[in-house]
C-alpha positions in Angstrom: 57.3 -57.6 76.0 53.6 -57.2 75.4 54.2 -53.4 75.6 56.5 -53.4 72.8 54.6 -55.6 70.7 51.6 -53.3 70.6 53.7 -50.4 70.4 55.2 -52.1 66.9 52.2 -52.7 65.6 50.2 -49.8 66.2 53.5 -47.9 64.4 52.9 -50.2 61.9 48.8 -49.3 61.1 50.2 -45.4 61.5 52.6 -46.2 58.6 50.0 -47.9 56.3 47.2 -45.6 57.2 45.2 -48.4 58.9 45.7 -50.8 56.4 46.0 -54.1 58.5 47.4 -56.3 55.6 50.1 -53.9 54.7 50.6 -53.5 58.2 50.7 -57.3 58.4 53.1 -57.9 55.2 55.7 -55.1 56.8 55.6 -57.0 60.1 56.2 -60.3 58.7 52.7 -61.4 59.9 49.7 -62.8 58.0 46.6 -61.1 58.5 44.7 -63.2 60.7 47.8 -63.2 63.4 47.5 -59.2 63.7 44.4 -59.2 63.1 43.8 -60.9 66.7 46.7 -58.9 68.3 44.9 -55.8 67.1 41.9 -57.3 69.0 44.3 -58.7 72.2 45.4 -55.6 72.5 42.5 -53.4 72.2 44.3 -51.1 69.2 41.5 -49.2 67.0 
């Protein structure tokens, strides 16, 4: 599940050029929540 939740987000940073809070508003999320995924997760 972990997998697939870093595969959505990082689809998610492609589509908004690297713009976490756009990333974040598409996702549903707020920015701090993928924020720390992007760090969990090791995404740059």
């Amino acid at each position: 599940m972990q997998y697939l939740e870093k595969v959505i987000i990082i689809r998610a940073l492609v589509h908004h050029e690297g713009n976490q809070k756009k990333a974040a508003k598409t996702l549903g999320l707020n920015y701090t929540t993928i924020n720390g995924k992007i760090k969990k997760y090791k995404i740059k």
